[in-house]
C-alpha positions in Angstrom: -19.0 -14.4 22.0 -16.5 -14.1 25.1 -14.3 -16.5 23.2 -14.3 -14.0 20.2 -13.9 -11.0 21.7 -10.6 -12.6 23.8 -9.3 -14.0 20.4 -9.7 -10.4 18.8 -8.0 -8.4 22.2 -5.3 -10.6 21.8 -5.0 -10.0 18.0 -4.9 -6.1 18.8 -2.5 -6.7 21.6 -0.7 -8.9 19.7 0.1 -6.4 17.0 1.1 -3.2 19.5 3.2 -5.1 21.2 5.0 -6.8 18.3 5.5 -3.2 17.0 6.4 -1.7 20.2 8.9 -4.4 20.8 10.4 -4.4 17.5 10.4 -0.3 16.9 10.4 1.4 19.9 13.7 3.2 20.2 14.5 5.8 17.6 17.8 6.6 16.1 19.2 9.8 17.5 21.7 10.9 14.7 20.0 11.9 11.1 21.7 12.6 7.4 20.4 15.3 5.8 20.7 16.4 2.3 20.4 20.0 2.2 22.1 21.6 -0.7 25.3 24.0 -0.7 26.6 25.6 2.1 25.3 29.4 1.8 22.5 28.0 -0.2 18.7 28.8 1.1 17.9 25.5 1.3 21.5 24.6 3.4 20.1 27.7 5.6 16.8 26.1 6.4 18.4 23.4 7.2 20.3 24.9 9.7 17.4 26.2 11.3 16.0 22.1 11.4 19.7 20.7 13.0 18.7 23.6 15.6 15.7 22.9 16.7 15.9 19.0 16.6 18.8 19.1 19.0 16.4 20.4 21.2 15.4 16.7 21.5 18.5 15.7 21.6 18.8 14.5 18.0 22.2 15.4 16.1 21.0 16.7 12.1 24.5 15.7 10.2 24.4 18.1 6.7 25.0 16.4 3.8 26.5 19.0 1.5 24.5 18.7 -2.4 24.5 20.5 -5.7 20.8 21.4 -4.8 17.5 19.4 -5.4 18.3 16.8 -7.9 21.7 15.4 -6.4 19.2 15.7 -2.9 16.6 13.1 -4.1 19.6 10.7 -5.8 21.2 10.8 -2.4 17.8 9.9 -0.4 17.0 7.3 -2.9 20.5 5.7 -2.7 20.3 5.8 1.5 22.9 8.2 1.4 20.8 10.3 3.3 17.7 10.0 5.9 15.7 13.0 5.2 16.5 16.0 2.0 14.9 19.1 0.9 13.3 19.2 -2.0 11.7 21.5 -5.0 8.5 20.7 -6.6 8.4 18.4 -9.5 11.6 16.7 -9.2 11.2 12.9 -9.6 12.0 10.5 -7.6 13.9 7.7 -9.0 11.4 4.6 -9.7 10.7 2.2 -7.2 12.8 4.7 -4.6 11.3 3.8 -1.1 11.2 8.1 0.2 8.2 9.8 0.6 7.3 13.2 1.5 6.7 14.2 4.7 5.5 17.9 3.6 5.0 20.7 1.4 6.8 23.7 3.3 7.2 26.6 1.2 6.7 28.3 -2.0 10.2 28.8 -4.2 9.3 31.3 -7.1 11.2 31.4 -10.5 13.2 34.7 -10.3 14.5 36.9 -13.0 17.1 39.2 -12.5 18.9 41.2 -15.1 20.6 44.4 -15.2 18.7 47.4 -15.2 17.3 49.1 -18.7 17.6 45.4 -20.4 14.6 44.9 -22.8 12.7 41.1 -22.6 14.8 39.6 -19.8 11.9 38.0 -18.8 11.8 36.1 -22.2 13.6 33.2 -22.7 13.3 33.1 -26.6 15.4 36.0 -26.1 17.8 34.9 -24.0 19.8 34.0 -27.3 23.3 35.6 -26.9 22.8 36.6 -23.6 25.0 35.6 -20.7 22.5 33.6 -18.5 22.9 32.3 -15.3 20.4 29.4 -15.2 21.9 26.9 -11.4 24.7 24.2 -11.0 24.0 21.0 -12.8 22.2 19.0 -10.4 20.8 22.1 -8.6 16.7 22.5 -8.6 17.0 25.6 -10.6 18.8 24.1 -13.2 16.1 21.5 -13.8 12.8 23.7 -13.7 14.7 26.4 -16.6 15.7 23.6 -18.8 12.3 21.8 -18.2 10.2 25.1 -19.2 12.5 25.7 -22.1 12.0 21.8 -23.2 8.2 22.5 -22.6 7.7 25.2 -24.2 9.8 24.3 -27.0 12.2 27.9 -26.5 15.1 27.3 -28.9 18.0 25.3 -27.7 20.7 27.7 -28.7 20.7 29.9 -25.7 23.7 29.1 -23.4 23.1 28.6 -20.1 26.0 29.3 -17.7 25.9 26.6 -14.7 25.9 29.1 -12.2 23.6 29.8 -9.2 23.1 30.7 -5.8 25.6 33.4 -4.1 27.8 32.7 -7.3 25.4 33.7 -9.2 24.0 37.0 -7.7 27.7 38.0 -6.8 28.3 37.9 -10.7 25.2 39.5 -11.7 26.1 42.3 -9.1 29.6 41.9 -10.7 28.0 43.0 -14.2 30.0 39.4 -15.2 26.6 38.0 -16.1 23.4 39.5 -17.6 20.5 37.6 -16.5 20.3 35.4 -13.2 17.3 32.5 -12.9 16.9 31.4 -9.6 14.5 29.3 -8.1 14.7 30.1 -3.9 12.4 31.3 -1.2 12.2 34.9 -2.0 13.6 35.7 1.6 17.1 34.3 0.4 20.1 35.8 1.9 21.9 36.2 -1.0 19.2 37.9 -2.5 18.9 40.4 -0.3 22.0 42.2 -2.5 19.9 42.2 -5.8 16.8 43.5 -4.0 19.0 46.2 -2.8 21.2 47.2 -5.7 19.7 50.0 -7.8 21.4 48.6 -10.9 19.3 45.2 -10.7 16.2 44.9 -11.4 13.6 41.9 -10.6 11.2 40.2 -13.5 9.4 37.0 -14.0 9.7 34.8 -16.6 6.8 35.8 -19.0 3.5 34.6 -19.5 3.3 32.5 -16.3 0.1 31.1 -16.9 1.0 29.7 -20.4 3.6 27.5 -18.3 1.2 26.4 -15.3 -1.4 24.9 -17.6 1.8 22.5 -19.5 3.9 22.1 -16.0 1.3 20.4 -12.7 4.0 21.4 -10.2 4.3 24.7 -11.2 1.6 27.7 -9.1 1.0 31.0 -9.4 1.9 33.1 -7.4 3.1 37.0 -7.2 4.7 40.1 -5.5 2.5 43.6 -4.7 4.4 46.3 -5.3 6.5 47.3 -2.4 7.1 43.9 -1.1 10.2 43.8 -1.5 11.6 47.6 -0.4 8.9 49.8 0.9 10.6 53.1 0.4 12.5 52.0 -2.8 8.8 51.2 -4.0 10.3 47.6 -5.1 8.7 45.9 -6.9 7.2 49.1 -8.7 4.5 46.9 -10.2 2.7 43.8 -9.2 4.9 41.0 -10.9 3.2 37.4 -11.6 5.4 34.9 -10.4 5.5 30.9 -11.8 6.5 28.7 -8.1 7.1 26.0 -7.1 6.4 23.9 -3.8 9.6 22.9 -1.9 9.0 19.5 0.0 10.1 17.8 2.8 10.9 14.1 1.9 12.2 11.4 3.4 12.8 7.8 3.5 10.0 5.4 3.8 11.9 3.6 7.1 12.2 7.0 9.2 11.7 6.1 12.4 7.8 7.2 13.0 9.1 9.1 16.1 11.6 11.5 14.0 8.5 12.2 11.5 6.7 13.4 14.4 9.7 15.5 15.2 10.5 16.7 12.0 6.9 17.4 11.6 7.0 19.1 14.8 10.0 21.7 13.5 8.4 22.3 10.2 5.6 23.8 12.0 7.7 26.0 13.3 10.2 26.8 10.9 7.5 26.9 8.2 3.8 27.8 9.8 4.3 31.8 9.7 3.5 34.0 7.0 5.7 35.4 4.3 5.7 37.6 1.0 4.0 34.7 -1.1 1.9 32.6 2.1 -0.3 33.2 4.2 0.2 31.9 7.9 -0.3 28.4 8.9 -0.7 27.4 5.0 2.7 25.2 5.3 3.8 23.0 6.3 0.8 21.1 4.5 -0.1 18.0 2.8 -1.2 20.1 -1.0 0.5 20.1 -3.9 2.7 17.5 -3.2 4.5 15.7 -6.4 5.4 12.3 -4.3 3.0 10.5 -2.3 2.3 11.4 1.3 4.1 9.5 4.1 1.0 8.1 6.1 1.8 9.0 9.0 3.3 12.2 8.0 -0.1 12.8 6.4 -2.2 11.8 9.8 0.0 14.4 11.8 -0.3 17.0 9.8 -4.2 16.6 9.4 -4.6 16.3 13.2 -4.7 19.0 15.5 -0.7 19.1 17.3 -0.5 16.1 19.7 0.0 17.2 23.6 0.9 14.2 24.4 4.6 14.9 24.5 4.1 17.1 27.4 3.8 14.5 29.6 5.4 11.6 28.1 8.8 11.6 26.3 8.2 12.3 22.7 9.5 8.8 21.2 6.8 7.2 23.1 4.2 9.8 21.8 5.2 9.3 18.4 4.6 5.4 18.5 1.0 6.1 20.4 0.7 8.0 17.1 1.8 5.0 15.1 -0.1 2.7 16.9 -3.4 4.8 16.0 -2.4 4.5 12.5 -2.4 0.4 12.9 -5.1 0.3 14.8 -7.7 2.4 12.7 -7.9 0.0 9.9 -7.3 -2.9 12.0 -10.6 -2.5 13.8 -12.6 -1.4 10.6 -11.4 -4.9 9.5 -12.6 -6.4 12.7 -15.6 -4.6 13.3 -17.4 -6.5 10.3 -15.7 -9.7 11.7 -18.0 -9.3 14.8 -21.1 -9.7 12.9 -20.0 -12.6 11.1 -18.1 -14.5 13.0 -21.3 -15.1 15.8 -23.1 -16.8 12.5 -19.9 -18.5 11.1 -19.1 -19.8 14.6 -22.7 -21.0 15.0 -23.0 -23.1 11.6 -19.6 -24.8 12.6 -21.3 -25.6 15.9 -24.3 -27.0 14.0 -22.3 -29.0 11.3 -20.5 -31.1 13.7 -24.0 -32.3 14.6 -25.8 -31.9 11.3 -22.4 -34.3 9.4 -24.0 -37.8 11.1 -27.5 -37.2 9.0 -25.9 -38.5 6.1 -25.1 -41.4 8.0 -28.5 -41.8 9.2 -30.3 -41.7 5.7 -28.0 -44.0 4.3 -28.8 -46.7 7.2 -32.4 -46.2 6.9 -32.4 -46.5 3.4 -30.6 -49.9 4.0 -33.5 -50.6 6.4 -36.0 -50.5 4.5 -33.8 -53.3 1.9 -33.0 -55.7 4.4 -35.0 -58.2 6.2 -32.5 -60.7 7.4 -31.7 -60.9 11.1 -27.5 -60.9 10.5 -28.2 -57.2 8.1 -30.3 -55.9 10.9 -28.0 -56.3 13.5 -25.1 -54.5 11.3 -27.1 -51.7 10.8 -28.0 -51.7 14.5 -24.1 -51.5 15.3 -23.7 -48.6 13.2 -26.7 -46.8 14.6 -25.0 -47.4 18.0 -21.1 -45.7 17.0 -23.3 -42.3 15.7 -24.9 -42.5 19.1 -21.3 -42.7 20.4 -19.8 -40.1 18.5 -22.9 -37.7 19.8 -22.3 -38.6 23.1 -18.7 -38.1 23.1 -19.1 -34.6 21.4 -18.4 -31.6 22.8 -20.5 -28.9 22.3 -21.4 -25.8 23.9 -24.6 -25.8 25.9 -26.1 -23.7 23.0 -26.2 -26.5 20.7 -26.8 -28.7 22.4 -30.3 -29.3 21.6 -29.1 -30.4 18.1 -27.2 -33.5 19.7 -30.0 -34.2 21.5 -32.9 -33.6 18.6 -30.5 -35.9 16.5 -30.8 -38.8 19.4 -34.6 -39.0 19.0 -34.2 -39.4 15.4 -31.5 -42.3 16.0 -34.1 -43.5 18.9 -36.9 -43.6 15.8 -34.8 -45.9 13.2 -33.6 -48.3 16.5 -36.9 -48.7 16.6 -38.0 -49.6 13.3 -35.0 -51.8 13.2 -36.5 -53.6 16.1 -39.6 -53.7 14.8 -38.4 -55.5 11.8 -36.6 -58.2 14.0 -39.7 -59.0 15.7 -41.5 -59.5 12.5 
């Protein structure tokens, strides 16, 4: 049993040091694909490059048409880490993951004020309609509602979004702007403001979360938005989606902890559509989890960094996820290996029987002095062997239990001489 548990200690040590050894330093500069400058999602990004230089981490920006052009740049290693809206694909077989959910982005309508169904798309027909870049977020959810809910394909969509967009809404240039942003946007803030601009949602929200998974409800009291304006002036349902914080499978475990870390605090407080500490979380997420991502966010935050730098934390972190299913593995090992160790033990011993039936089967056929003596040879090299065997003091009763029955057949050997 000493023998097994050394050989399993040295498997587990084995195994953190090979990964300490091999991963211990993190990179200190990151690509990040974060949209458009002036964008919401190139704000928030901002707000990351901030707080991970903290640590002493330089956040490089990778400038994007939004969400789709993100997740093409990640997959293609153009980028480390990207912001992302809910139910963008990634490409097949792309090794990213996400590391959270971190806010809501709701589908936004706004249209010029007195303008009957803007919140319709089948009436969108002959309308100027800003509907996001190509390659933009926005730009995919509108066309993939429209395709969904089979809307006619004859309304034209103006590849426009962002501060663009709002400018020319603002402009009276454009009559409807779609826009799917966290509704504290800078370059919203204009169109909450401007009496001429009104805010809808796109209608029947419900009728589009039953056919879309990564699209939630969600909605606005009235007020929200401008308390003494009273705007909203009525509660407006809202179809959103979840913005997600993805990365490549071979981030450094150290900058997921410290992305992690920063998403907590960009992300943990309370807003218009979420209540506090809801994000950053592991729900609603359209890619799968990073693990350790996953085991971080589930876990109260680690403390650990107070007293040791934060690149060692992050692999004690990593080790815990190795570690966790390396001993449930080995756990049932203990119970078997005691038994398996114990018949091996006993089969070195129990392989001579065989030998030992077969000579006194031949004993019993042979009466001549010359066959006696042969068989009486091989008696004597299984004796040998037993004696020569190594065996822990455990077993060795099975040697020695073995001997008398060799001691029994010399004997009826000899007795057959003699007669």
């Amino acid at each position: 049993m000493r023998l097994i548990g050394m050989i399993l200690l040295s498997i587990i040590a084995g195994v953190v040091t090979l990964t300490i050894l091999l991963d211990l330093f993190p990179e200190r500069r990151v690509t990040m694909a974060a949209g458009g400058e002036g964008s919401a999602y190139h704000e928030i990004a901002l707000r990351y490059r901030n707080l991970l230089a903290v640590d002493g981490i330089t956040l490089d920006l990778l400038d994007t048409a939004g969400s789709v052009e993100n997740i093409a740049r990640l997959a293609e290693g153009e980028a480390d880490v990207a912001l992302l809206q809910g139910g963008i694909p990634a490409p097949e077989d792309a090794p990213v993951s996400a590391l959270a959910t971190i806010f809501l982005e709701p589908l936004l309508v706004f249209h010029r004020a007195g303008m009957r169904d803007a919140n319709d798309p089948t009436r969108w027909s002959g309308q100027r309609v800003a509907a996001g870049g190509e390659g933009s977020g926005t730009r995919f959810a509108v066309e993939t509602i429209l395709e969904t809910l089979d809307v006619a394909g004859d309304n034209t969509l103006l590849p426009l979004g962002g501060a663009g967009a709002a400018a020319a809404l603002l402009a009276g240039e454009i009559d409807v702007a779609v826009f799917v942003a966290p509704v504290g946007a800078t370059y919203l803030e204009p169109l909450y403001a401007a009496p001429e601009i009104d805010l809808a949602s796109i209608r029947d929200v419900e009728a589009i979360r039953r056919r879309l998974p990564f699209v939630m409800a969600a909605d606005l009291p009235p007020a929200s938005l401008n308390y003494a304006a009273v705007k909203p002036a009525t509660r407006i349902d809202l179809a959103a989606m979840v913005a997600q914080l993805v990365a490549r499978d071979d981030l450094h475990p150290a900058l997921v902890d410290r992305f992690i870390k920063a998403a907590r605090r960009i992300h943990g407080g309370r807003d218009l559509l979420a209540d506090e500490g809801q994000f950053p979380s592991i729900e609603a997420s359209t890619l799968q989890m990073n693990k350790q991502a996953q085991t971080i966010l589930t876990a109260p935050p680690s403390r650990l960094d107070r007293f040791i730098p934060w690149w060692m934390a992050a692999q004690i972190t990593k080790m815990a996820l190795l570690l966790v299913p390396l001993v449930l593995v080995l756990l049932p090992m203990l119970r078997v290996l005691p038994g398996l160790y114990g018949w091996t033990m006993k089969s070195r011993v129990y392989k001579y029987y065989s030998d030992l039936i077969e000579i006194e089967k031949e004993a019993k056929l042979v009466n001549d002095p010359a066959g006696l003596a042969a068989l009486s040879v091989r008696l004597d090299e299984v004796q040998d062997a037993l004696i020569e065997m190594r065996l822990p003091e455990a077993y060795r009763d099975r040697a020695y239990m073995m001997q008398m029955h060799i001691d029994l057949i010399r004997s009826r050997l000899g007795d057959k001489r003699a007669a």
